[in-house]
C-alpha positions as CSV (number, residue, x, y, z in Angstrom):
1,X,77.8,59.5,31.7
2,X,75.1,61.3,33.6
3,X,74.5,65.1,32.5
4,X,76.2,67.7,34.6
5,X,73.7,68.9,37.2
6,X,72.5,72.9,36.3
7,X,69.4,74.2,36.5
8,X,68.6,75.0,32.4
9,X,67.5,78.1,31.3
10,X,64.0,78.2,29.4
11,X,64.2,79.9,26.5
12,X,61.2,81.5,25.1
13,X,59.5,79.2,22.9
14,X,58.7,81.1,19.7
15,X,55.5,79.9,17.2
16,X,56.8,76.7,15.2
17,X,59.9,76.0,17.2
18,X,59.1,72.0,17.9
19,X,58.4,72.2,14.1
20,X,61.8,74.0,13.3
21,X,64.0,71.8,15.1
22,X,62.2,68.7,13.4
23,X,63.4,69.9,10.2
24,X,66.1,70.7,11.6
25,X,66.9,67.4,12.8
26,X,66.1,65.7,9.5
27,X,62.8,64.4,10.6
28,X,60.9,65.8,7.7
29,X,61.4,68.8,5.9
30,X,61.7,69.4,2.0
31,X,65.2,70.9,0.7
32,X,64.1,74.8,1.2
33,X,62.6,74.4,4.3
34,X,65.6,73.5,5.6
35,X,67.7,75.9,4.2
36,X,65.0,78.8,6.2
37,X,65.5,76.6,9.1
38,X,69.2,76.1,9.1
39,X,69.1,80.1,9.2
40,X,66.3,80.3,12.0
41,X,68.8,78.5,14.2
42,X,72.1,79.3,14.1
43,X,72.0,80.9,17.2
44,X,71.3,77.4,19.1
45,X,72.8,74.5,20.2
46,X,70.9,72.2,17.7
47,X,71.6,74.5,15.1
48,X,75.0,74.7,15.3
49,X,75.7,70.8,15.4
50,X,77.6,68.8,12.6
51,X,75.4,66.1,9.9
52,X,76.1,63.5,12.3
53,X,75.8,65.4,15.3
54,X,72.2,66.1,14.4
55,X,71.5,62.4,13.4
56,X,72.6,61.1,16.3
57,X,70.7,63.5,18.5
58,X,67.8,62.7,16.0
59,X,68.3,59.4,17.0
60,X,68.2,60.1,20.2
61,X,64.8,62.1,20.1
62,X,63.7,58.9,17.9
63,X,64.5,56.7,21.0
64,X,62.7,58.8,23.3
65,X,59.4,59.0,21.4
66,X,59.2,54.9,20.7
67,X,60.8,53.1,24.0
68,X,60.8,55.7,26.9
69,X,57.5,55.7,29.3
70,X,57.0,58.9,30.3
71,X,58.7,60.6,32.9
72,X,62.1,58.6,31.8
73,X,64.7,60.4,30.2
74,X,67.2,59.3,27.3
75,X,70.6,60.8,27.9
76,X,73.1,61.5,24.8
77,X,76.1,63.6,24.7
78,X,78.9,63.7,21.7
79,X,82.6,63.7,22.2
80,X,84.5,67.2,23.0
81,X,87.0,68.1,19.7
82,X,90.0,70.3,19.8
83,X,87.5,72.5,18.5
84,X,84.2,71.7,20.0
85,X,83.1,70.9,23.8
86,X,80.9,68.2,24.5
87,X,77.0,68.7,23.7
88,X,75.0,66.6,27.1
89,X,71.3,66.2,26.4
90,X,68.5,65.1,28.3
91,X,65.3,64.1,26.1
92,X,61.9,63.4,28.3
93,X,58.9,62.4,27.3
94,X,56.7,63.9,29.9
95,X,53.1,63.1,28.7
96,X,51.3,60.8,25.9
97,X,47.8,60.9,24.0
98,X,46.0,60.2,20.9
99,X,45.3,63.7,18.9
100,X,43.2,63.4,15.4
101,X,43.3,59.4,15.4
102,X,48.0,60.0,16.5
103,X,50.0,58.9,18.9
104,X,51.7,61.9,20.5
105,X,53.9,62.5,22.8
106,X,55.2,65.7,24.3
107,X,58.8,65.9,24.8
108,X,61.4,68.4,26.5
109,X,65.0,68.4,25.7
110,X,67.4,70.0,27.5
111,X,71.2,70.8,25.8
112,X,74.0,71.8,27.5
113,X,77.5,72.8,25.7
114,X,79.8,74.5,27.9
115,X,78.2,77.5,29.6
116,X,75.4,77.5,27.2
117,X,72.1,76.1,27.5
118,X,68.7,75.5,26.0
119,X,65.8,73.8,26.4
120,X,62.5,73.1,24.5
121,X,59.3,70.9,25.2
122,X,57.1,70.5,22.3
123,X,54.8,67.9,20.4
124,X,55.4,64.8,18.4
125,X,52.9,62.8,16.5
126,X,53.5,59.0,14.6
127,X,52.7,59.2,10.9
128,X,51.0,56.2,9.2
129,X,54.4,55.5,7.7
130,X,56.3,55.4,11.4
131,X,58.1,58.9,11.6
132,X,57.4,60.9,14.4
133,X,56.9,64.9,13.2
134,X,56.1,68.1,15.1
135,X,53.0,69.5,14.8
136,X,50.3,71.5,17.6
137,X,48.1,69.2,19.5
138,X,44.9,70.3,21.0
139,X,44.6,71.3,24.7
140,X,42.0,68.9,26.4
């Protein structure tokens, strides 16, 4: 089902975001560093989803960064509760390159749940054993 059309609101990006919502999103982060990150983002749309919701939108980042060209995004929504509206997201890679011997790719993902929305772009670099983690890549 194609994401609702609506212009989504930037949010300011503050230092270590990316890296936040990779913990976040269970893509590598030790015990306590989640815990600080579960805390730094309550407030958002990735922070207030379920275990599964987060794997499956982990997933769904993980899909992006290894079969998407650039330019092509992944859509992924959940199912609306009793409780919960629907979460719709768009993930895009938008550009590639090798940093410091990596593949990265930069990414924007844009969330939607109800009237809220958020969006994020930040960068993702393959590990020698296959996980993709958020970290700054330099400005050529």
């Amino acid at each position: 089902m194609p994401m609702p059309h609506a212009a989504p609101a930037r949010l300011p990006l503050p230092p270590g975001l990316a890296t936040a919502l990779a913990f976040a999103l269970g893509l590598g982060a030790p015990a306590p560093a989640r815990a600080y990150v579960d805390h730094y983002l309550t407030s958002t749309i990735v922070g207030t989803m379920t275990q599964s919701e987060a794997r499956a939108f982990a997933s769904a980042v993980n899909r992006a960064l290894t079969t998407t060209e650039d330019g092509t995004a992944v859509s992924w929504r959940t199912q609306a509760t009793p409780r919960r509206p629907a979460t719709y997201a768009r993930i895009t890679p938008l550009q590639s390159k090798t940093d410091r011997g990596q593949p990265c790719r930069q990414i924007r993902s844009e969330l939607m749940r109800s009237s809220n929305e958020e969006s994020w772009t930040g960068w993702f670099c393959k590990q020698p054993d296959g996980r993709w983690r958020a970290r700054a890549v330099e400005e050529e």
